[in-house]
VOPAGU-2260 file (C-alpha; in pm, 1 decimal, decimal comma):
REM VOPAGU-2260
SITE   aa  ch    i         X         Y         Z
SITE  UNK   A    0   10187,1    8728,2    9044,2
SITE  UNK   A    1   10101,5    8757,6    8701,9
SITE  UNK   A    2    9937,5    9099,3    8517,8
SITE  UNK   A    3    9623,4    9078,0    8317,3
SITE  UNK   A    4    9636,6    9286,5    8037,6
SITE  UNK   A    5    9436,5    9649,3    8133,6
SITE  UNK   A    6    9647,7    9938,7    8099,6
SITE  UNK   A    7    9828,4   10121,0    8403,7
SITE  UNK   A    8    9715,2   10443,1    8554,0
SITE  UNK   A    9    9892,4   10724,0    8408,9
SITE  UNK   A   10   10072,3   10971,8    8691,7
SITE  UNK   A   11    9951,5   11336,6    8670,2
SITE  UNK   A   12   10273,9   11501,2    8725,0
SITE  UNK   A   13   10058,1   11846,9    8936,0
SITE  UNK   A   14    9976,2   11592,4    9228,9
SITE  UNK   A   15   10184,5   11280,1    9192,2
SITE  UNK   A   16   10419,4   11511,6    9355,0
SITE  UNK   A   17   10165,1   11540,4    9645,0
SITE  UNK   A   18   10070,1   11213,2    9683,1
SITE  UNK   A   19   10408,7   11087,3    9689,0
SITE  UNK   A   20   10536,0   11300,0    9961,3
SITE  UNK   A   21   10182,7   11244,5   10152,1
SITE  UNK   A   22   10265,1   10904,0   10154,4
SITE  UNK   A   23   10625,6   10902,2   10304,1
SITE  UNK   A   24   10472,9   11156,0   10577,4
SITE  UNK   A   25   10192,7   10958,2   10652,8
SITE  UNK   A   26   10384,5   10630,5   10752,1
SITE  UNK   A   27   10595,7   10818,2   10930,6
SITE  UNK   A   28   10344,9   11012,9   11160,0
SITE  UNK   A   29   10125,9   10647,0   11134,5
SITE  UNK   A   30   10426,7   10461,8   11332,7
SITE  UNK   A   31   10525,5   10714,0   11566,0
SITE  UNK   A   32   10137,4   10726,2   11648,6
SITE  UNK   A   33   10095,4   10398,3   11738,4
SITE  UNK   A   34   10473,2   10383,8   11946,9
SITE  UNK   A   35   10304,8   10460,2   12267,7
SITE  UNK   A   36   10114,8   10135,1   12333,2
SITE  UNK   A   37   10254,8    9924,0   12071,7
SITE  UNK   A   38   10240,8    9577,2   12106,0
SITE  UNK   A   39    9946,3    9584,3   12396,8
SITE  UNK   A   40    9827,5    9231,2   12213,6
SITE  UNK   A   41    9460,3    9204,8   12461,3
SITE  UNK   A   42    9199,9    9492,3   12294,5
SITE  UNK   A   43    9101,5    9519,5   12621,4
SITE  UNK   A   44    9443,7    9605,9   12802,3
SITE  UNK   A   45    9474,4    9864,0   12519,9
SITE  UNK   A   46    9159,9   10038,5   12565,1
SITE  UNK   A   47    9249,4   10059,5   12946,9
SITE  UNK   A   48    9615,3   10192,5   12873,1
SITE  UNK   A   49    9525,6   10492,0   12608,4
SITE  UNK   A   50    9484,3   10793,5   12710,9
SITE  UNK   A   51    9148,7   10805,8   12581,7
SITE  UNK   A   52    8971,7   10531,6   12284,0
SITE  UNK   A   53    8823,5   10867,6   12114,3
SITE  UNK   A   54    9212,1   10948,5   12072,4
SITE  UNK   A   55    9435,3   10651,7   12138,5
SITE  UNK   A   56    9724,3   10795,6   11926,5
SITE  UNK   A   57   10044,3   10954,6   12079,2
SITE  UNK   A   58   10031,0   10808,7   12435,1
SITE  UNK   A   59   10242,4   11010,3   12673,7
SITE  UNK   A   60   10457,5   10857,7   12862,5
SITE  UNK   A   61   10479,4   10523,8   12664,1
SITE  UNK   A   62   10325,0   10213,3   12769,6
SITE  UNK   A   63   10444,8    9986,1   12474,0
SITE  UNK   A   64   10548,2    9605,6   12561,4
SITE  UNK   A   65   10843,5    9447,3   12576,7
SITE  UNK   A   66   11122,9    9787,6   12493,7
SITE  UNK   A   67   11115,7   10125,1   12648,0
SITE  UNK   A   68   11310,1   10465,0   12677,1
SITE  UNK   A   69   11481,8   10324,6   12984,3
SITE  UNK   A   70   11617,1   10000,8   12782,7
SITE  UNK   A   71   11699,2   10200,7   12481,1
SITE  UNK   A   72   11830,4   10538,3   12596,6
SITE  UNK   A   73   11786,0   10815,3   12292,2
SITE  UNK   A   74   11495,0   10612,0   12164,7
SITE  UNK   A   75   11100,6   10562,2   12199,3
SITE  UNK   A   76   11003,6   10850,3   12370,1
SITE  UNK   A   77   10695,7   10960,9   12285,8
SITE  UNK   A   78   10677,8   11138,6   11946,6
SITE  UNK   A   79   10983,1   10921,8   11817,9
SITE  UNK   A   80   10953,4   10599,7   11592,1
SITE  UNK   A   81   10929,7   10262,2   11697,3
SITE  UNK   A   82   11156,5    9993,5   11632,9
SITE  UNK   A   83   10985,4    9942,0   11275,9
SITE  UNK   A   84   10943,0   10294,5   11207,9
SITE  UNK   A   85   11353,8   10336,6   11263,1
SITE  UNK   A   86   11413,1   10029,7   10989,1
SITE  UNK   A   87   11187,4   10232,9   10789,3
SITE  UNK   A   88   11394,5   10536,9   10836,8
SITE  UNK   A   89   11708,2   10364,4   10731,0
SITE  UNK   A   90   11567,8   10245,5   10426,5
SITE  UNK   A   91   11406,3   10572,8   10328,5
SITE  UNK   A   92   11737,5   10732,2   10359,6
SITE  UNK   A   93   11883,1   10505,1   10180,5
SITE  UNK   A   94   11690,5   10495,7    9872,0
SITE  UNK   A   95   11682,9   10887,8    9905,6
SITE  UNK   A   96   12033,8   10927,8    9870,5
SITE  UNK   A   97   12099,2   10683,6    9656,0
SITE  UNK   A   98   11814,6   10693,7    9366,1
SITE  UNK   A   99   11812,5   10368,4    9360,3
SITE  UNK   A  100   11749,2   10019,9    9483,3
SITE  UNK   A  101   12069,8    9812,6    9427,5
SITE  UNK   A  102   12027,0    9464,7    9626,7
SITE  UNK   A  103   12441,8    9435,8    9667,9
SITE  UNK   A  104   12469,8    9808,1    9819,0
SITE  UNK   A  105   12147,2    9808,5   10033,3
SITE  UNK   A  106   12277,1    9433,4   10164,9
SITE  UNK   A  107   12593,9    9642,4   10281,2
SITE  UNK   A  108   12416,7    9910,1   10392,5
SITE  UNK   A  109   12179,7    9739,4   10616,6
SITE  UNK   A  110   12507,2    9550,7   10775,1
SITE  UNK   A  111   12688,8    9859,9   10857,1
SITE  UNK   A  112   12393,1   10059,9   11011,4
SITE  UNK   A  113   12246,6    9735,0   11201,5
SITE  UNK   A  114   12579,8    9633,8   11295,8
SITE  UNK   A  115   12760,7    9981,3   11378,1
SITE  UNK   A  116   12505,1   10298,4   11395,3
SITE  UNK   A  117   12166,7   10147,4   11533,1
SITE  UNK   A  118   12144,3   10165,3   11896,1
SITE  UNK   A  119   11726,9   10094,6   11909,7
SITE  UNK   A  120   11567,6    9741,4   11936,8
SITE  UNK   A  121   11693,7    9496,6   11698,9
SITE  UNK   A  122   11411,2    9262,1   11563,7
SITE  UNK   A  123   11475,7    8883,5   11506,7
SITE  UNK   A  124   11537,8    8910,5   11142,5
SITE  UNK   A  125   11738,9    9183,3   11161,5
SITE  UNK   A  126   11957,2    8923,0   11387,2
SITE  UNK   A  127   11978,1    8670,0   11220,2
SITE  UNK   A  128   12093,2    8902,3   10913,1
SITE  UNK   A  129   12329,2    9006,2   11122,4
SITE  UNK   A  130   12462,8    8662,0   11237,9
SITE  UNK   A  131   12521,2    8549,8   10881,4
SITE  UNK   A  132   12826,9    8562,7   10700,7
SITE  UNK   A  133   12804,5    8827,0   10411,5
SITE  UNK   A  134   12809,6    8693,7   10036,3
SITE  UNK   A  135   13132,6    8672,0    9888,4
SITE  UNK   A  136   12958,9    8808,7    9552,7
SITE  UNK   A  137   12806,7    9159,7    9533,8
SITE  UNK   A  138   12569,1    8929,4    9268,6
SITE  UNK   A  139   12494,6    8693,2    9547,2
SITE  UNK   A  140   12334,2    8978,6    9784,7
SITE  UNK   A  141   11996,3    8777,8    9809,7
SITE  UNK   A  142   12184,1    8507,2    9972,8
SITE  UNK   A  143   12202,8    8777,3   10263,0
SITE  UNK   A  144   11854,2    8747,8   10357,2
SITE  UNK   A  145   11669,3    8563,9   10563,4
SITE  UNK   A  146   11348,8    8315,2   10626,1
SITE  UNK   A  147   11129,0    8537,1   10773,4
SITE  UNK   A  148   10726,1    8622,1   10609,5
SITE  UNK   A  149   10655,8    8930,7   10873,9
SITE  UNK   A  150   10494,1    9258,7   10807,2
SITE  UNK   A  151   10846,7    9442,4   10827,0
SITE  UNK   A  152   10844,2    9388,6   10449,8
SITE  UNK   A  153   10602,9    9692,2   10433,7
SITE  UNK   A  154   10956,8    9926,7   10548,1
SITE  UNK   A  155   11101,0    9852,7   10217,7
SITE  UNK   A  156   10744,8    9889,4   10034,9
SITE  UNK   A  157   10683,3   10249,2   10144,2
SITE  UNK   A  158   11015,4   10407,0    9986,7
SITE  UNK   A  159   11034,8   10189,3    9729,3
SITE  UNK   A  160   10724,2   10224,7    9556,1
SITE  UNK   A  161   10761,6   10611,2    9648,6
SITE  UNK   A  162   11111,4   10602,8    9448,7
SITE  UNK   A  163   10979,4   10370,6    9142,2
SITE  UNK   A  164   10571,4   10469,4    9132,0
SITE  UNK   A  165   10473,4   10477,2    8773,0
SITE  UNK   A  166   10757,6   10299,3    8647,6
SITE  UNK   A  167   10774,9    9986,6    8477,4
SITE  UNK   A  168   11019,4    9790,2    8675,0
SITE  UNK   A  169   10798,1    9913,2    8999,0
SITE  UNK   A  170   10750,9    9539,0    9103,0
SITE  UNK   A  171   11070,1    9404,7    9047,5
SITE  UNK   A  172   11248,0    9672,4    9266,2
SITE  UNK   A  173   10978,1    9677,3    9535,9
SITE  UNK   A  174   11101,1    9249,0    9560,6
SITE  UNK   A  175   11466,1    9325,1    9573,0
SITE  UNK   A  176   11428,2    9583,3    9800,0
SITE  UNK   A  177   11219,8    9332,5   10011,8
SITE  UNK   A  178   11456,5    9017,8    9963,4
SITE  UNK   A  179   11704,7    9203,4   10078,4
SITE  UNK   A  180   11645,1    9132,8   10454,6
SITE  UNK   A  181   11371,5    8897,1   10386,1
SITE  UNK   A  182   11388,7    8644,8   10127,4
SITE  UNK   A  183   11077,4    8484,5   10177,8
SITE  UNK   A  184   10848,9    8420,6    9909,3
SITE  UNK   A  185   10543,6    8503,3   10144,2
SITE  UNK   A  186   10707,3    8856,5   10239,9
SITE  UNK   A  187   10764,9    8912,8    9888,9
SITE  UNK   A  188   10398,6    8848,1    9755,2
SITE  UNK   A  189   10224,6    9003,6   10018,6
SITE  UNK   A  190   10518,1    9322,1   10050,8
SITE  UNK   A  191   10364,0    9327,0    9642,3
SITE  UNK   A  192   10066,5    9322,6    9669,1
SITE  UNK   A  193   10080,0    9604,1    9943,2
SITE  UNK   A  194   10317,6    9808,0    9706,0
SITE  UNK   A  195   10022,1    9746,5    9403,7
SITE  UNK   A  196    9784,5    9876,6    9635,3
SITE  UNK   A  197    9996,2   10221,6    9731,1
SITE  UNK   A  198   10128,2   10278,0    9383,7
SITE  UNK   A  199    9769,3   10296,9    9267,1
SITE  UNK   A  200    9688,3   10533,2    9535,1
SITE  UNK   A  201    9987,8   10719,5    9444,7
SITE  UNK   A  202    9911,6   10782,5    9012,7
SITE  UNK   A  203    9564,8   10760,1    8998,9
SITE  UNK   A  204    9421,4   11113,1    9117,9
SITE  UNK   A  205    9116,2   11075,3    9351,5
SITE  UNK   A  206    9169,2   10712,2    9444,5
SITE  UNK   A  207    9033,3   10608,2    9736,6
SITE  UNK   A  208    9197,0   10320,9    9924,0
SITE  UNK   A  209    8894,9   10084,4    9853,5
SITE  UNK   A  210    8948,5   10204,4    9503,2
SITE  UNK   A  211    9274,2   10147,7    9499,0
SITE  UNK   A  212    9243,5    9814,6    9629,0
SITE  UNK   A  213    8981,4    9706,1    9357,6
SITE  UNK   A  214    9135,8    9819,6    9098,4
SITE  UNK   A  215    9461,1    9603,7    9203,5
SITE  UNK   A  216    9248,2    9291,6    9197,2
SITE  UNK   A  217    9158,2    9391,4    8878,0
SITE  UNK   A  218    9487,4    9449,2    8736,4
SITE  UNK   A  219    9678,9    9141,2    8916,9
SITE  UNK   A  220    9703,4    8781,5    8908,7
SITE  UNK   A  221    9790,9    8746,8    9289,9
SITE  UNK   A  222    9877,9    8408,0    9421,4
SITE  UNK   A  223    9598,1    8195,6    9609,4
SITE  UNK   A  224    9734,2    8261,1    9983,6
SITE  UNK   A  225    9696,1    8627,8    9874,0
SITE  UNK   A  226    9367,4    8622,3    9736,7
SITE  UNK   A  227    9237,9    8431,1    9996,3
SITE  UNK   A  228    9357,4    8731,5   10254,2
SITE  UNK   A  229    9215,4    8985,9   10017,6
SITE  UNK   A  230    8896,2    8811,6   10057,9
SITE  UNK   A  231    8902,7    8791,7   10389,0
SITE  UNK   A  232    8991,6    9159,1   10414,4
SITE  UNK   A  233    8661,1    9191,2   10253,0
SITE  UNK   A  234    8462,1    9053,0   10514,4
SITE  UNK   A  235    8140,0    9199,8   10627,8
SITE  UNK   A  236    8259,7    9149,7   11016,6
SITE  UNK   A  237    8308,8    9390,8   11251,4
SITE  UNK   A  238    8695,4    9416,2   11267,8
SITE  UNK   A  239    8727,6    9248,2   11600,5
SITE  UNK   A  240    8519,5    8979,0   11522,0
SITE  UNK   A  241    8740,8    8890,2   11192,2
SITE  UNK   A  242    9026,1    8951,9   11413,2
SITE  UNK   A  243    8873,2    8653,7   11670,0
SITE  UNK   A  244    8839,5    8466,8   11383,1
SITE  UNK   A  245    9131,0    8458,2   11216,1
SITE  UNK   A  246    9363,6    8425,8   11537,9
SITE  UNK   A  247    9135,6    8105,1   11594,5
SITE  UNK   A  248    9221,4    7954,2   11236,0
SITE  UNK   A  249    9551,8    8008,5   11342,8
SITE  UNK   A  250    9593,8    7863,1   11725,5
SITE  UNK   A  251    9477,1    7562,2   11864,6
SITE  UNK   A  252    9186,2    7617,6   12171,8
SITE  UNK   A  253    9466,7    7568,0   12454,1
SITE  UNK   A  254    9695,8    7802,3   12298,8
SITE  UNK   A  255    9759,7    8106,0   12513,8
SITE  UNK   A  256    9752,7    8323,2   12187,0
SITE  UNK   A  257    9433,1    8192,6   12103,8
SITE  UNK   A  258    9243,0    8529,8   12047,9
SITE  UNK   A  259    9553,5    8747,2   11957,5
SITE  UNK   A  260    9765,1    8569,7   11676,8
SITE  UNK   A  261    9607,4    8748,2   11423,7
SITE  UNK   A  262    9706,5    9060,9   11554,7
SITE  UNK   A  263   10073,1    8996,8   11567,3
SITE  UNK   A  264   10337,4    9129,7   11288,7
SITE  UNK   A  265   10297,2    8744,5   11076,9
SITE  UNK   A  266   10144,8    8726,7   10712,8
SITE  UNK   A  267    9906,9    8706,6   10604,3
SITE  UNK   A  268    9739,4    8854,8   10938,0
SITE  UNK   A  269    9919,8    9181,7   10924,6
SITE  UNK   A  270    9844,1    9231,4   10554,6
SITE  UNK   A  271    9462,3    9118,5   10601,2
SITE  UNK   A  272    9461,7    9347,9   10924,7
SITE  UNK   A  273    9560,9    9680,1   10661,3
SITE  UNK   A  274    9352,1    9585,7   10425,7
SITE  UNK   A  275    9063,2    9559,3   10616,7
SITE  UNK   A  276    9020,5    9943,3   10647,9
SITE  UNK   A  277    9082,5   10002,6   10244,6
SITE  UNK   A  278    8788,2    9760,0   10229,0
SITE  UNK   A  279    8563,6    9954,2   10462,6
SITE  UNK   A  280    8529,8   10336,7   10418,2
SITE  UNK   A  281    8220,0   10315,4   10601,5
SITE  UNK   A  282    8427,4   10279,8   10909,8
SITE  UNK   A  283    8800,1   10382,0   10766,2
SITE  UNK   A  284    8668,8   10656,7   10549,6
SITE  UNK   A  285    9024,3   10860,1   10628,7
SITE  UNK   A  286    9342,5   10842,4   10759,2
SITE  UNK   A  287    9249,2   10906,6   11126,6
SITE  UNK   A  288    9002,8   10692,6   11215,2
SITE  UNK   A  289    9176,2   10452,0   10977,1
SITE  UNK   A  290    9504,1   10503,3   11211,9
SITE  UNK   A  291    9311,7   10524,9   11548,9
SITE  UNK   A  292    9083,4   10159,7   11461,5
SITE  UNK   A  293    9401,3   10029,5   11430,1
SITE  UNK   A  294    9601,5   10121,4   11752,6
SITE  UNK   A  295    9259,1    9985,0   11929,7
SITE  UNK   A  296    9293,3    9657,5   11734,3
SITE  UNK   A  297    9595,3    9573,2   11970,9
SITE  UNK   A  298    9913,9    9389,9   11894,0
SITE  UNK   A  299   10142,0    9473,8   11616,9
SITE  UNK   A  300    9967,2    9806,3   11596,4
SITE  UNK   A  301   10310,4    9945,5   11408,2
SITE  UNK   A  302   10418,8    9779,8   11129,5
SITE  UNK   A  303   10038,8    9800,6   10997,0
SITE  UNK   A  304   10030,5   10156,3   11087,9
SITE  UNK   A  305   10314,4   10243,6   10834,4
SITE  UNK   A  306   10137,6   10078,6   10528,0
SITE  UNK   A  307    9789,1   10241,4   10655,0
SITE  UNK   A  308    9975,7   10589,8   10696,2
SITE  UNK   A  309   10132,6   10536,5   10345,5
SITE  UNK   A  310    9813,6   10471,6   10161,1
SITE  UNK   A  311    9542,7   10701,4   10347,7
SITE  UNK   A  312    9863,2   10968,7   10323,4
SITE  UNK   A  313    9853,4   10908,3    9962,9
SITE  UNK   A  314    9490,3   10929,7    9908,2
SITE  UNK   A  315    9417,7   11225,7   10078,2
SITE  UNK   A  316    9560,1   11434,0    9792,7
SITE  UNK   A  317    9714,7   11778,6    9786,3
SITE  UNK   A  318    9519,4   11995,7    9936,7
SITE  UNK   A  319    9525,1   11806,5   10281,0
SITE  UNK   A  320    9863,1   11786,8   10507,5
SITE  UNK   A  321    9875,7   11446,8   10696,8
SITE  UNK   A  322    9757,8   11497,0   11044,3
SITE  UNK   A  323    9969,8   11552,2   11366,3
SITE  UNK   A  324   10323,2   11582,5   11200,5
SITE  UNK   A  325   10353,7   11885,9   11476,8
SITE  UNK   A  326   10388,2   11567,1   11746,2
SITE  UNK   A  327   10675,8   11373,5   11622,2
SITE  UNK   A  328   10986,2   11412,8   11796,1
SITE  UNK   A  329   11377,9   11356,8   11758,3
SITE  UNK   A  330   11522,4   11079,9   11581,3
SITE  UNK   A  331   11842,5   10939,4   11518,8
SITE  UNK   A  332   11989,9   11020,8   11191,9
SITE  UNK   A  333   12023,4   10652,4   11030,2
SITE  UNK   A  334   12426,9   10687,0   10904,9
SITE  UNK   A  335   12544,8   10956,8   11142,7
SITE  UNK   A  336   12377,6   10874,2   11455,8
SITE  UNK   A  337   12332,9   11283,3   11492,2
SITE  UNK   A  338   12011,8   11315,3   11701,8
SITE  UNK   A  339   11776,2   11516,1   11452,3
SITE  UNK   A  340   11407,1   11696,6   11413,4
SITE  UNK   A  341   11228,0   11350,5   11302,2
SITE  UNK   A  342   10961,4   11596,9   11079,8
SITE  UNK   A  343   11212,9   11793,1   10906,7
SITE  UNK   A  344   11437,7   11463,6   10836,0
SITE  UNK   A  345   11096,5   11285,7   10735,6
SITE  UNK   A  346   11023,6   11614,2   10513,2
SITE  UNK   A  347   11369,5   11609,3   10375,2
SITE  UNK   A  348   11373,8   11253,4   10243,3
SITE  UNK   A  349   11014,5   11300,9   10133,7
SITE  UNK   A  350   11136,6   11521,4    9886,0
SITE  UNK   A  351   11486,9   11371,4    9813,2
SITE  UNK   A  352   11225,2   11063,2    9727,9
SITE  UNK   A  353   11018,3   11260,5    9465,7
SITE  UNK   A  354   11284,3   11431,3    9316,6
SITE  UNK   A  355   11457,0   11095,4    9256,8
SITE  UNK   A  356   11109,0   10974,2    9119,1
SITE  UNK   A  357   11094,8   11207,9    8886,6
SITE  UNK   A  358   11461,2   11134,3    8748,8
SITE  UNK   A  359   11393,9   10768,2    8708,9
SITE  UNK   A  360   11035,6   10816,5    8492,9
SITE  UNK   A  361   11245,9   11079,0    8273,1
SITE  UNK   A  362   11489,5   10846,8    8238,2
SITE  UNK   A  363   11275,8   10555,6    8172,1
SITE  UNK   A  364   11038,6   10763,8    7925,7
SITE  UNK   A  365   11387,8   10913,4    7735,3
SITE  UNK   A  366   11451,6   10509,8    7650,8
SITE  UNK   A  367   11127,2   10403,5    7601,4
């Protein structure tokens, strides 16, 4: 995607701060949120498995499809992170400690925690990684990743716009840090575009998410498959209608997915599926009913939670804490395996995160 020439937002160091660490909470809180009926595909199945519609979130025990706590002992009880959230973990970590993205080391990394420390639910991607030989060249990393264009790209987004907002080479890390599982062009420009859309959020005090998501369009030459899913994003439908719709464009009438592709973990339906609630405040206007619209839109409920958390997290500011961080459970710390207090590790890396953020725009302003 190509930039058009309007000057970037400039971070306000009193709140950036906030913002940044709101964001990292929020997806966070946003996956383990949804973990409890996650991947429920049929809207109507989900509305009869929450524990109520007027609160869907944190559904105890969990009802999610196709894992559990019995498959996957030490994992996905209530209050702990899904599948995606635990990727997400990793890579937060990861970037925390090391200040960094570095394609080569994050290529190893991801091998040896996949491979040797991850005991949870291991996605298809994240097999296929696996089954690959590694590069014989640290320069070579990208040949690590795989074919794959699903909304798991918005695990690297999160931290890495976190660690690189208001930076110039904010893009370009955001895409290695993608490619590094995933290198798929479609993962990349929508994992962008998502990673525009929170790094506004982030530097520009006051933003709202429909803000931030005009001003991106503003800003960015996206390319046309992305466009045409901001557009549709934009559409003055109900959210389950567009959701009808778009699995329809997508299936043929005797497939059995014929009214739920759209709400699966592919792009663009994932991305479209977030970026329906920055376009409508009038139902979205904040990060809960943002969060609980989506665990009632069935399916992938997840993955799109994370990017929602992140950006309604970011745009609530400093003077609000993201919502029910007193529900989240244990965790498993990503290189140790130590089972840990998931909202003090989350709180820890938050701030490991801005503190590296801060180190990389001094170092980039002491050059520039």
């Amino acid at each position: 995607a190509g930039q058009r020439e309007h000057p970037s937002a400039q971070p306000d160091s009193q709140t950036m701060e906030a913002r940044m660490r709101h964001a990292v909470l929020g997806a966070f809180v946003g996956d383990a949120a949804s973990l409890g009926t996650h991947w429920i595909y049929d809207p109507k199945a989900m509305a009869g498995t929450v524990t109520s519609v007027e609160a869907p979130e944190f559904r105890t025990p969990p009802a999610m499809k196709f894992y559990s706590p019995a498959d996957y002992p030490g994992h996905y009880a209530s209050g702990m992170l899904s599948p995606y959230g635990e990727q997400l973990l990793f890579v937060a970590e990861h970037l925390a400690e090391k200040g960094r993205v570095d394609g080569a080391a994050m290529v190893a990394a991801t091998r040896a925690w996949a491979r040797d420390v991850w005991t949870g639910r291991k996605d298809s991607a994240t097999k296929q990684f696996l089954a690959k030989d590694p590069p014989s060249k640290a320069d070579d990393w990208r040949a690590a990743g795989v074919a794959d264009h699903e909304a798991h790209c918005f695990m690297k987004v999160v931290p890495a716009t976190v660690l690189y907002a208001g930076c110039a080479e904010r893009r370009s890390k955001v895409e290695d840090a993608i490619r590094t599982l995933q290198d798929d062009d479609l993962a990349a420009q929508f994992g962008l575009v998502a990673s525009d859309i929170l790094e506004h959020a982030i530097v520009t005090p006051g933003a709202t998410p429909a803000e931030a998501l005009a001003a991106v369009e503003h800003k960015y030459e996206y390319p046309a498959v992305v466009q045409t899913a901001l557009n549709e994003a934009r559409a003055e439908l109900p959210l389950e209608e567009l959701l009808l719709k778009l699995s329809r464009e997508m299936t043929t009438p005797d497939s059995p997915f014929r009214d739920l592709a759209a709400r699966s973990c592919a792009l663009p339906g994932a991305f479209i599926a977030v970026a329906y609630h920055f376009a409508h405040p009038a139902t979205s206007a904040s990060y809960v009913p943002a969060l609980r619209a989506n665990i009632l839109a069935a399916g992938d409920t997840c993955s799109r939670a994370v990017m929602l958390g992140a950006v309604f997290g970011a745009a609530a500011g400093a003077d609000d804490e993201v919502p029910w961080l007193d529900k989240l459970g244990t965790t498993k710390h990503p290189r140790t395996g130590e089972t840990l207090d998931l909202a003090n590790l989350v709180e820890s890396i938050a701030t490991a995160l801005v503190d590296a953020n801060a180190q990389l725009r001094l170092a980039e302003k002491s050059v520039a």
